[in-house]
N, C-alpha and C positions, 0 to 999 in steps of 0.2 A: 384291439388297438396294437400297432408296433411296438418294440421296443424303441425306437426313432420317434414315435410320436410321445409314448411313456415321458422318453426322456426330457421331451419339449415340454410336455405339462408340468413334469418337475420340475424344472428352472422356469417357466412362468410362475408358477406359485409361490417357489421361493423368493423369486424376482419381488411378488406382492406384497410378500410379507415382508421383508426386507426394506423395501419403501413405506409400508403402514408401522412399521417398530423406527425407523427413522423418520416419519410426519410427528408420532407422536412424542420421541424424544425432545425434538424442537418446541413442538407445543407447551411442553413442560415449561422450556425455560420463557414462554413471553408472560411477563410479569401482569398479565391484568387475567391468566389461566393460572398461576401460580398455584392460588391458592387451593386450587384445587387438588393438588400434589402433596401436598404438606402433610406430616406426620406419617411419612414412609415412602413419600415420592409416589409416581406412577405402580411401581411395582406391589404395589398393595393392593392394587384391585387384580381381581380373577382375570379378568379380561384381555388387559395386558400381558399377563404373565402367559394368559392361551396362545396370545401373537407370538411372543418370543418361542415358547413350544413350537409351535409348529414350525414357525423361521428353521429350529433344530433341527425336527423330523426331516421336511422337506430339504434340508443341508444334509442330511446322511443320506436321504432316499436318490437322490443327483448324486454325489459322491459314490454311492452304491451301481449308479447306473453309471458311469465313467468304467468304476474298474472291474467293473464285471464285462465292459467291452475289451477293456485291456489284454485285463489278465484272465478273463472266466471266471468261472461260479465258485468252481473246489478252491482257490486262492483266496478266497475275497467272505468265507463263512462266518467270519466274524462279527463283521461288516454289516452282512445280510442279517444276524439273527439280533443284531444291538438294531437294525432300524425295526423287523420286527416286534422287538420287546417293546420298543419306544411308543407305536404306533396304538399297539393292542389293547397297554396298560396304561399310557399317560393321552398318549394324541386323539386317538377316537373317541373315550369316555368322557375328558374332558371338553370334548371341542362342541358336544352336544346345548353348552349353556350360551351360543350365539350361533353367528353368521357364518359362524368358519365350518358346521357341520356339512355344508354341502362337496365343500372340498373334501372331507373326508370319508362321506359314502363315494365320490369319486375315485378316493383311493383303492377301498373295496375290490370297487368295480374291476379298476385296471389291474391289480395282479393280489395272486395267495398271498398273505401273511400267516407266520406259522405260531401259534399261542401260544405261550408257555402254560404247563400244569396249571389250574384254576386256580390252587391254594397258594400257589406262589403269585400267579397275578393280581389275586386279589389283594394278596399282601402288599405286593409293591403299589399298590392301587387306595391302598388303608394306610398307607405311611405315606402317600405323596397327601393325601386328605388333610390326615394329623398334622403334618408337617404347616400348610396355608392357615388350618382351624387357630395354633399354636401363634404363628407370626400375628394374625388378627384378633390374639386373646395380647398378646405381647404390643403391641402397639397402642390397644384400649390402655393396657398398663403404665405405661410410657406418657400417656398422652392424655388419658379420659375424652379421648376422642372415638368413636367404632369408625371402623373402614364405611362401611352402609349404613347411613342416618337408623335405616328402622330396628336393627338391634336394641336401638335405645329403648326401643319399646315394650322389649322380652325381658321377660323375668329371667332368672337363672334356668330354670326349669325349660323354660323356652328356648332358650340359646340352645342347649342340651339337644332337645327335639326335633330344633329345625336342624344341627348341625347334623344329626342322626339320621334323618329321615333324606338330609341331602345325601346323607353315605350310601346309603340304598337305594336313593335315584340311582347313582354314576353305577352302583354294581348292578344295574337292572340294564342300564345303558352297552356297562363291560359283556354282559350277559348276549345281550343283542347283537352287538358286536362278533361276537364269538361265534352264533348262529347264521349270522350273515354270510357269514366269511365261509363256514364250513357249505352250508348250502349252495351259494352261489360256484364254489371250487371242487366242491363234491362232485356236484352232476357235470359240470363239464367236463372231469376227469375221467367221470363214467361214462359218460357219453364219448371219450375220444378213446377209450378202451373197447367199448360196441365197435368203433368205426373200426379200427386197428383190426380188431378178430373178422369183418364182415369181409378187411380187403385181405387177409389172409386165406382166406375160404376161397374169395376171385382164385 
């Protein structure tokens, strides 16, 4: 794919999400959906907060495609390794719990992202976790209300487990991720290196 097409898929995407985070802002406020909101607003479920992520990613991945037309690549490294990070350790892993995952194997697809060290991803990957786990221990608090009816039905021991055992999904997800990306960037690199020395040989 072009960078001209790149760029048009990134602003349709962002365009989607942009429109799906403002439907369901609205939604919120008509009072016979209310309730549904209540005790943390929208932003308490996973789901939501995926839209808004990705709204972001997809806002730097455009932004990143603008001024790398502008200005070039060397200018603009900042840029490129903040949508990176964004992509590798919050966008991908998370986006695996719905609908929005197809979008982001099409990320993949269209260009390298570049990982940062494992140990550092997975951290920032273990503190964005901690961070939702905390908000949905902090609002049961607040409220004696859970975000998702069936918590009710866990013990302590249980919360613990599935909270844990979700941690493990997403880094098995971050994992796959990681492979993808190398695999899919790998061989074409090596493959455009064969080509490179074959026409040097012509």
């Amino acid at each position: 794919m072009t960078r001209m097409s790149t760029c048009v898929y990134h602003l349709f995407v962002l365009s989607w999400y942009i429109f799906l985070n403002f439907y369901i802002s609205q939604e919120g406020q008509d009072p016979r959906k209310s309730q549904i909101f209540l005790n943390g607003g929208q932003w308490k479920y996973l789901t939501f907060l995926n839209l808004l992520l990705q709204a972001i990613f997809f806002g730097v991945a455009c932004l990143e495609d603008v001024l790398k037309r502008t200005k070039g690549k060397k200018d603009i490294k900042f840029v490129t390794a903040f949508r990176d990070l964004l992509f590798t350790t919050l966008a991908f892993p998370i986006s695996t719990h719905t609908f929005i995952l197809p979008f982001s194997l099409v990320e993949v697809v269209l260009r390298p992202h570049c990982y940062p060290l494992r140990k550092r991803g997975l951290t920032l990957l273990a503190a964005a976790s901690l961070a939702y786990v905390s908000r949905v221990l902090w609002i049961y608090s607040e409220t004696g209300t859970w975000v998702y009816p069936v918590f009710a039905k866990l013990s302590p021991v249980g919360l613990a487990a599935f909270f844990s055992l979700s941690y493990v999904f997403t880094i098995g997800i971050y994992l796959f991720g990681e492979k993808l990306n190398r695999w899919k960037w790998e061989i074409r690199i090596s493959n455009h290196r064969k080509l490179s020395r074959k026409k040097k040989k012509c």
